[in-house]
N, C-alpha and C positions, 0 to 999 in steps of 0.2 A: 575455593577461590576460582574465578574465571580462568578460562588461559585469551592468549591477546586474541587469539582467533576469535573465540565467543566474544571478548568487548567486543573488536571492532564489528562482528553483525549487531550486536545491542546498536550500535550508537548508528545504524542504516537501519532508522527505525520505515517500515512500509506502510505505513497506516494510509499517505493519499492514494497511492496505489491500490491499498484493500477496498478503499472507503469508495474509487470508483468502480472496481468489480462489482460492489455490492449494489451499488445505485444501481448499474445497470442492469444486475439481478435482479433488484426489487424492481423496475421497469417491468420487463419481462413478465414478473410476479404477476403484476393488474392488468397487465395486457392477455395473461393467461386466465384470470381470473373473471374478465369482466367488470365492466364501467360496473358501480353502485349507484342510484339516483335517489331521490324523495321517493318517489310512486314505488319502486320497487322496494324500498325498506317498510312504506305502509304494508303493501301488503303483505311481505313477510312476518307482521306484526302487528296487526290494528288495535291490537290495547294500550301499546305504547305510544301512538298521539294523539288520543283520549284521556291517557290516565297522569298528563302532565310531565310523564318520563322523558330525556333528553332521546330522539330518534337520530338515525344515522345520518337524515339527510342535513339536520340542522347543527351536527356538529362535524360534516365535510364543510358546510358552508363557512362551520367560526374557523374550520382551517384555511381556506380559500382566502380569508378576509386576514388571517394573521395572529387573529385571539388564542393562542394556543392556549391560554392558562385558563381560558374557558371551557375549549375542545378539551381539554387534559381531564378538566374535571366531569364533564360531562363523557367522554369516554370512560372514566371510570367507573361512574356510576352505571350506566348504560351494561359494562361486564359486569360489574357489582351483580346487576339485576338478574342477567342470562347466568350468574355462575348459579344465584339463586334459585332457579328454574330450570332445573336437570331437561324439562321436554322443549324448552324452549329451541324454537329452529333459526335464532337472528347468530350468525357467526360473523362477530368484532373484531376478526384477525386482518383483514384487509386496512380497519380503519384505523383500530389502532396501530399497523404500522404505518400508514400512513399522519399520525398525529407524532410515531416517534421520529417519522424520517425530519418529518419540520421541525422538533427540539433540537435534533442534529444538525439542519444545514444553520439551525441559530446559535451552533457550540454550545448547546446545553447536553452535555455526553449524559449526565447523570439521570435527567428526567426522560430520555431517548432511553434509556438502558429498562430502565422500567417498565417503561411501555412496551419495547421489544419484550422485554421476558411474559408480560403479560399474552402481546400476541403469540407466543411461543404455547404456550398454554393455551391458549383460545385454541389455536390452530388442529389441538387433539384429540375436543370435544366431538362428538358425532353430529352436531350440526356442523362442521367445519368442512367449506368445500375445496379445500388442498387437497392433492398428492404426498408422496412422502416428500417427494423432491423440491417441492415447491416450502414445504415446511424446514427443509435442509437451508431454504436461501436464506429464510427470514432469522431461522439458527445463526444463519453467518455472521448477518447484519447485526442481530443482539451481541454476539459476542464480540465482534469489531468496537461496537459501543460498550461495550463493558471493559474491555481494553482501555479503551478512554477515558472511562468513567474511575479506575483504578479499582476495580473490581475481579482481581486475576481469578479467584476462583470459579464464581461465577461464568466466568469467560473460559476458562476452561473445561467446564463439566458441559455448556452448550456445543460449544465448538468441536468435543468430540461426540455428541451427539449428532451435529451436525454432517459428518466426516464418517460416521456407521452408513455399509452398505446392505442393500436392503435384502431381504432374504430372497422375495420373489418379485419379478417385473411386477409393478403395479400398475401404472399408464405408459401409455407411450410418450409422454412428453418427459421421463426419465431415460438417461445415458444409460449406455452399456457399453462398459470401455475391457479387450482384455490387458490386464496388467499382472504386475506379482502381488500376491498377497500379503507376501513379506521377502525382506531380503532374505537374497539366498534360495527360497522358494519354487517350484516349478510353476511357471505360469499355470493359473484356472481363471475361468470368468466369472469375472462378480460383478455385482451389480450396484454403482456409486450414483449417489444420490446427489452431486455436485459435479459440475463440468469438470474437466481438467484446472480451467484458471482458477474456478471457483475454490476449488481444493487448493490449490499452490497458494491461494492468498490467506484461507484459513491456516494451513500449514506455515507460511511465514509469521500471522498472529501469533502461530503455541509458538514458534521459535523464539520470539520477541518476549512472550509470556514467562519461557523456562527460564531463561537469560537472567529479567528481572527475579525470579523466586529464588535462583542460585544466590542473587547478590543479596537478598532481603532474609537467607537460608533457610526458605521455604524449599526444601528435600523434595519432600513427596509432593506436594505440589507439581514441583520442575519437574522429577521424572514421570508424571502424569501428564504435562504438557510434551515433553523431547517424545514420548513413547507413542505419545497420539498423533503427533507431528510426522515421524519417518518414514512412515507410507508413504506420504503424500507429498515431502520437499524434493525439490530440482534434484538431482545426483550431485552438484556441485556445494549442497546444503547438508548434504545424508553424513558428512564426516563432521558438522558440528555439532548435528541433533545428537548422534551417536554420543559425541564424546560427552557434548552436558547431560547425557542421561547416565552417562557411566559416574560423571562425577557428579550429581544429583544421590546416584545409590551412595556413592561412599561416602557421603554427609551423612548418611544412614546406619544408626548403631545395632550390630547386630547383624549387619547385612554382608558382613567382611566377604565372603565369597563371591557371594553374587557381584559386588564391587569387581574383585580380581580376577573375576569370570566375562565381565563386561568390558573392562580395562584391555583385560589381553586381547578380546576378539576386536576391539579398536585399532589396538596394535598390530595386530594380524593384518586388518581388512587396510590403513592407511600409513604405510611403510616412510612415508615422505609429508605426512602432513608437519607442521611447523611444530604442532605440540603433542608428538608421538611419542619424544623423547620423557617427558615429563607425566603423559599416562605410563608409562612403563615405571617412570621411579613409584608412581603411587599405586601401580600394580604390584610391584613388590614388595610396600609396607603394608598393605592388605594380604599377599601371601603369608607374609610374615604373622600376621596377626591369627590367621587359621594355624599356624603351624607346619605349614604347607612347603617343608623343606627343600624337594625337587621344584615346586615351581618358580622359590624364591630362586635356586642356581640358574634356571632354565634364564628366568628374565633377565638375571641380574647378567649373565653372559651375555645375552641380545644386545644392552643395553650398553655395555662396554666397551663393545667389539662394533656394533653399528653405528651408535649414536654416542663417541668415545670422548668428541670435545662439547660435547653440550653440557649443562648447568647441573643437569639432572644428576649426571653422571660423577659431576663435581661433589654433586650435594649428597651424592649416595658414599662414594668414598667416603665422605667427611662420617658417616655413621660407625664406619669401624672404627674411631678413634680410640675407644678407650673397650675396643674386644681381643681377646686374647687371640694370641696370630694363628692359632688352632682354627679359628671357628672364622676366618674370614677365607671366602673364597678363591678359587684358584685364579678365578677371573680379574678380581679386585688386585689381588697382589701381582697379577702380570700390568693390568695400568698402571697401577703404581710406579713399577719398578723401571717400564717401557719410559716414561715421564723422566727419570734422569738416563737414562740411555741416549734417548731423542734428543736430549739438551734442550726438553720442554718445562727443566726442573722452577725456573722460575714462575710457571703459573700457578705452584703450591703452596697452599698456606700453611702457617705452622704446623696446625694440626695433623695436616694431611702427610707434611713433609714429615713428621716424626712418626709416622705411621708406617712408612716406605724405608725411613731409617731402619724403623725394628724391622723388619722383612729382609733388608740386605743383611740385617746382621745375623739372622737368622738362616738367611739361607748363604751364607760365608761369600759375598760380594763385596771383598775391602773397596775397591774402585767408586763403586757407586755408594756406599758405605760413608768415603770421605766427602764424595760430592754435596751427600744428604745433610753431615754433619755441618760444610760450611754452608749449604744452604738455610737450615733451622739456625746457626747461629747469626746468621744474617740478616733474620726475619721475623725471631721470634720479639716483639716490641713489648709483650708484657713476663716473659719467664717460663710462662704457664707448660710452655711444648718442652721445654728444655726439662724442667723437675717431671713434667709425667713421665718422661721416656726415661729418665736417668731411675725412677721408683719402677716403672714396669720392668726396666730389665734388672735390677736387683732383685724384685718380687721373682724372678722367673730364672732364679738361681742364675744369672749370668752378671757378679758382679764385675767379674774383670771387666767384660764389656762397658759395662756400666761409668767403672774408675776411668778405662781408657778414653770415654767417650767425655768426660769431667774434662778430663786432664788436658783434652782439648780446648776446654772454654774457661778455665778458669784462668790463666794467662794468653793474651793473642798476642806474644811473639815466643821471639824463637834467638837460641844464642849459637852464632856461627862463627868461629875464629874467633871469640874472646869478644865478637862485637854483637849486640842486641838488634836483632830486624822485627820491625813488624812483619807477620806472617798472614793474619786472614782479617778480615774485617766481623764484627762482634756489636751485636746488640747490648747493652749496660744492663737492662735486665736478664739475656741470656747468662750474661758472665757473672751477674750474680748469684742468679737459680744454683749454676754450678756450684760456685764457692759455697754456698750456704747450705748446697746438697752435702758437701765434702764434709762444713763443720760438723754437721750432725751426723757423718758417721766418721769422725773424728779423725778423719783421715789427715793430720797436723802434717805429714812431711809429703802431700801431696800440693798443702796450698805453701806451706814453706821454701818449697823451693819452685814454686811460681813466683813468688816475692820475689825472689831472684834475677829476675828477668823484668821486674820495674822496681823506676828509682821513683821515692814519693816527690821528688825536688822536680821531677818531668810529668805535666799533663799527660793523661791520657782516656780521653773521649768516652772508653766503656771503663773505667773504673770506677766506682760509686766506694762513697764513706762504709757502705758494708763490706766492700769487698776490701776496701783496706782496711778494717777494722779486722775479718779472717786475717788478712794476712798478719797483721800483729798477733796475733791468738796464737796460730801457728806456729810463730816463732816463737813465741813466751813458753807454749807447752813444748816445745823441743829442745828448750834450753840455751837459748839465742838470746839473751836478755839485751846483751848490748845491741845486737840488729833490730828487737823489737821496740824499744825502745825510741829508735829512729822515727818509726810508723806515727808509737803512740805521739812522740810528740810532734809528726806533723797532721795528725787527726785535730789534736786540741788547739794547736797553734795558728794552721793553717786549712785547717776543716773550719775552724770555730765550734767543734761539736763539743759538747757540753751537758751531757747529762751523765747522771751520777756515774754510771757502770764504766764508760769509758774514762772519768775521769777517776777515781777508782784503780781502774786496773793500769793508768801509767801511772801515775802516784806509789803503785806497788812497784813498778818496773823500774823507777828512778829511785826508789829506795832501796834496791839492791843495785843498781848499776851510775846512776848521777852523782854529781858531784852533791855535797852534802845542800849546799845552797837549793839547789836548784830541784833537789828533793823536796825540802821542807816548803816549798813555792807548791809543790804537786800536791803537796797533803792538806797543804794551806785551801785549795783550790777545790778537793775534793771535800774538804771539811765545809766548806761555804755549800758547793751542789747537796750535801745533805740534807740542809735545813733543819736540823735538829732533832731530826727520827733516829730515835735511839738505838733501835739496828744499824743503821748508816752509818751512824757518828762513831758506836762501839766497832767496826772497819776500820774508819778513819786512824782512831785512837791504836787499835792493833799496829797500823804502819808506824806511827807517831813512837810505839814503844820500840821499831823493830830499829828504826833508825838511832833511837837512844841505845841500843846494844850496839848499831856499827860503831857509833861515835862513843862506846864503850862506858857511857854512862848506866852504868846498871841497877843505880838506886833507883834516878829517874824513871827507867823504862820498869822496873817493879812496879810503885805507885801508880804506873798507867795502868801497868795490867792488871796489879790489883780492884783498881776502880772499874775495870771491862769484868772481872768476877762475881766482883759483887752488884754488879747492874742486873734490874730487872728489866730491863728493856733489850738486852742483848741477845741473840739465840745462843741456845744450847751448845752448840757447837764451836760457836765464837769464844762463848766463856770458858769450853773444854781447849781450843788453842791457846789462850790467855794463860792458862794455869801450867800448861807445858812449857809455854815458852819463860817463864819464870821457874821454871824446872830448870831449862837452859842460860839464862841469866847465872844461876849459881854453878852450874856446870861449866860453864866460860870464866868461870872467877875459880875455879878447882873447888869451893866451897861443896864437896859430893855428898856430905848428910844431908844439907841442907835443900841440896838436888833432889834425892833420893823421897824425903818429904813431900817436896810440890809435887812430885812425877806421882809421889800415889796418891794426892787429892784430886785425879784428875779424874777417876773411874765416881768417884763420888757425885763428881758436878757435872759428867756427861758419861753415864755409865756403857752406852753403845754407840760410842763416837770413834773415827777414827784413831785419836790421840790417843787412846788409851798403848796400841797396841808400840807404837814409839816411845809412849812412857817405859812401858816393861824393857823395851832396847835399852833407851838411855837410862834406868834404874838399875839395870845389868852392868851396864859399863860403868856407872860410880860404883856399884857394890865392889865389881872388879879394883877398881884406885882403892877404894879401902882394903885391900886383902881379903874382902869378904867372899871366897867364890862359890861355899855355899850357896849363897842367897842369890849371888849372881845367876847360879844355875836355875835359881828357883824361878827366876825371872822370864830365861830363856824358855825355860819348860813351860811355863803359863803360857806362855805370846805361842809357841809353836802348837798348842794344846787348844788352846781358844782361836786364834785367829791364823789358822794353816794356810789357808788364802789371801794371809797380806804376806805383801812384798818383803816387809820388815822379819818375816820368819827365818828366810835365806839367812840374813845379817844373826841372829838368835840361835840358827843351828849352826851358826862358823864359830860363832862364840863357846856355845857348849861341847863344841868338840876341840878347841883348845885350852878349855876346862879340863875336861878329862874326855879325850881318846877312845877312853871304853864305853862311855856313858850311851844309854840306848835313849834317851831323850830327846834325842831328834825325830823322834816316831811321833806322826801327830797323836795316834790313840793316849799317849802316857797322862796321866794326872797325875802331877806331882801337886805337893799342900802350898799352897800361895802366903799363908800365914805369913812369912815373913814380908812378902810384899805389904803386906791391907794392913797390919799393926798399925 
């Protein structure tokens, strides 16, 4: 892509400026050359008007009169014939520029181009009575018309022909100017085949030329045109040719060095140009591309330190985002960090702003630490900063950082003397990122007692349905039913939310904690969001049984769970809690053979489900009410034998050691015979 400097020379296009140097070149040209007449093209020729062939005098004359598309043709032929005739001594370079100069001043560029390139080629036949110099103008003049014509390459390959200096004086009617031969260069004398103007005006042509081939992303082109151009533009030109030649190479694949080699000496050579800052950032994605480690520090410090509030600089930070703070530079992490120092913290984007967070926290700056924090909270409008920076510093063993940094966004207030203040201002995406970071690493008494600190009865601007829906979670799995409870029912009531899982999980929450009505309203509600999918409905039905045990109906709540048993539509799992919980039905009613029975059909119908291992608890403690404490132990010893890692083993070795004392069957290795359980 351009930089503005190069459009704005594009759009100062010089073409009537070129277009009168050249006229008054080609002047010059025939006044060097000498008048053509009739008599003198006879006798340079007397076969051709004898033999019917169009002669030079009778097609100046259709130029005179205006017939160019006569003269055109008859000039063509005419070279047709001499290209034909190696010995021939009639040279058409005078006339056919002069048939192209008249296509031109009639804005015909296309049929002008032509014909110049022809006399171009006439002119270096051995009957040709040019100079070099003289053959440099007519160069100029085709390629000025090839410009026009939209002919860049063409125009380019003349014009640095035209622009070659000659090896040795050939007449005096050529210049000898001393100059550099390139920048940088110690002056020598060369010898240039174009005036000073005449060069400047070619040299603005390739400028105009490269410009176009950047935009059209002709590469090599452009830096064919910028390369052949630099010699010869104003000094006050030499820093745009430069730069489109440098960003010419690096459109170029493979070129990565050369690119970063060009780049920097631009750098170097125009400390103050408008788009210095901008060659340097793409000096540095080209170091980078070689590998080129010290050069990528070298610039990237130029670049941050010189050119510190430019775009570039903006846009080079923004590349750290997602690099481990190891590998971003010294330089990078002093802007950063200078940026909430300065109190310039507001000109960062999220991205940038959670990049400068992990650095303060990194290099232990609580101060600018909190600044960063309420600034990313403040700004991130989609979450996206807030979750990367909360998973990099988990990834980067620094959870606490991590939680404390949560803990900040997941509630924005604050309780002082028993009263609630709002404390910072918070994005709704931000404060959910948090929350949702938290669910999933279960951190429940992190968002729990954020809940704390909002009432769902009070609006508040960043709290979104997900984040009160964590906060219900979090109370439920902490054992807050009646607080959470609160939540669910102002999600369903006052959210209007309404799909299955939240209605669901207050329907379970009101059937342990609501009044009996207003439960069976919740079950009623989650039984309709089901729709009849027999997973769903087999949930439903589990609540429906669990509230016929509160209300101590326990035939009814059997026949539920019987029917959730024997469902094929139900998961594995569900029909393994179904079967226990009719274990506990007769357990609630002291009925403990009868316990003792469902609790071991439960490994049958979900042999590696949880349930299993509560079964063997509560088959132990019927066997216990029966006097049975053989079997009871046998109970304790399986569960502590098979499942040493459920919670319920604790409760299974208190049991077997008030069984007997001595018993070594608290030891996970023991296997004792289950037989009595599985009969």
């Amino acid at each position: 892509m351009l930089s503005p400097t190069m459009d704005r020379a594009t759009n100062n296009r010089p073409h009537s400026r070129v277009r009168w140097a050249i006229l008054v070149a080609l002047i010059c040209l025939s006044a060097a050359i000498g008048s053509t007449n009739p008599a003198t093209a006879q006798e340079q020729s007397p076969s051709e008007s004898t033999s019917g062939q169009p002669t030079i005098a009778t097609i100046a004359q259709l130029v005179q009169t205006g017939d160019l598309a006569t003269a055109t043709k008859q000039v063509t032929e005419l070279d047709d014939d001499v290209i034909g005739q190696p010995s021939s001594n009639v040279d058409t370079t005078l006339l056919l520029t002069q048939v192209a100069r008249a296509w031109e001043n009639k804005g015909d560029d296309s049929a002008a181009a032509e014909l110049y390139l022809r006399a171009n080629a006439a002119s270096k036949r051995v009957s040709s009575q040019l100079n070099a110099s003289q053959i440099a103008m007519i160069q100029l003049a085709a390629g000025s018309s090839l410009v026009r014509a939209h002919q860049p390459k063409q125009a380019v390959d003349i014009l640095a022909e035209a622009l070659q200096t000659a090896p040795t004086p050939s007449s005096s009617s050529e210049i000898t100017l001393n100059v550099p031969a390139s920048l940088g260069s110690p002056q020598q004398e060369v010898q240039h085949l174009l005036s000073p103007r005449q060069r400047a005006s070619a040299g603005q042509l390739l400028m105009l030329l490269g410009s176009e081939a950047l935009t059209e992303s002709q590469s090599e082109l452009a830096e064919k045109a910028y390369d052949t151009a630099l010699p010869h533009v104003a000094k006050s030109s030499k820093a745009t040719v430069m730069l489109g030649k440098s960003w010419a190479i690096s459109m170029q694949k493979g070129r990565e060095q050369d690119a970063a080699d060009a780049l920097a000496s631009f750098v170097q050579q125009y400390p103050t140009h408008s788009d210095v800052a901008s060659a340097a950032g793409l000096c540095i994605a080209k170091r980078q591309a070689c590998g080129d480690s010290k050069g990528v520090e070298t610039m990237t410090a130029r670049l941050l330190t010189r050119w510190s509030e430019s775009k570039a600089a903006s846009d080079l930070i923004r590349q750290f985002a997602a690099s481990p703070i190891t590998e971003i530079p010294q330089a990078a992490k002093t802007w950063l960090l200078s940026r909430a120092e300065a109190k310039r913290i507001s000109g960062l984007d999220p991205a940038t702003t959670a990049t400068a967070l992990l650095i303060a926290i990194d290099e232990q700056q609580p101060d600018l630490s909190d600044a960063l924090i309420a600034h990313l909270a403040a700004t991130d409008q989609s979450g996206q900063a807030v979750s990367d920076t909360l998973h990099r510093l988990a990834s980067n063993r620094r959870a606490a950082d991590a939680e404390q940094f949560a803990s900040r966004l997941v509630s924005p207030a604050t309780k002082t003397d028993g009263e609630t203040v709002a404390s910072k201002t918070i994005t709704p995406a931000a404060r959910e990122a948090a929350c949702r970071w938290a669910g999933r690493r279960q951190l429940w008494s992190m968002l729990a007692m954020a809940s704390e600190l909002s009432d769902p009865g009070q609006e508040e601007p960043s709290r979104t349905v997900t984040v009160e829906r964590l906060y219900a979670e979090a109370l439920t799995q902490t054992g807050r039913g009646d607080e959470a409870l609160v939540w669910w029912n102002h999600l369903v009531d006052s959210r209007q939310v309404d799909d299955f899982a939240t209605l669901l999980r207050c329907a379970e929450t009101a059937t342990s904690h609501a009044e009996i009505p207003v439960a069976t309203n919740r079950i009623s509600d989650a039984r309709a969001a089901a729709g009849g999918a027999p997973n769903k409905t087999s949930l439903v039905d589990m609540l429906a049984a669990e509230l016929s045990v509160r209300e101590l109906r326990f035939d009814q709540a059997r026949s539920i769970l019987e029917q959730i048993v024997r469902s094929d539509g139900a998961v594995q799992s569900v029909r393994g809690r179904a079967q226990w919980t009719i274990g506990e039905t007769y357990y609630l009613q002291e009925k403990f053979a009868d316990a003792i029975e469902a609790y071991r059909k439960v490994e049958g119908i979900d042999a590696e489900g949880q349930w299993i291992a509560v079964s063997l608890v509560q088959a132990g403690k019927s066997f216990e009410q029966l006097g049975r404490t053989r079997e009871a132990a046998v109970c304790y010893s399986t569960l502590v034998s098979r499942f040493a890692e459920s919670p319920h083993s604790v409760s299974a070795r208190r049991r077997l050691a008030a069984i007997d004392p001595q018993s070594n069957h608290s030891q996970p290795n023991s296997s004792p015979s289950t037989d009595t359980f599985r009969r």
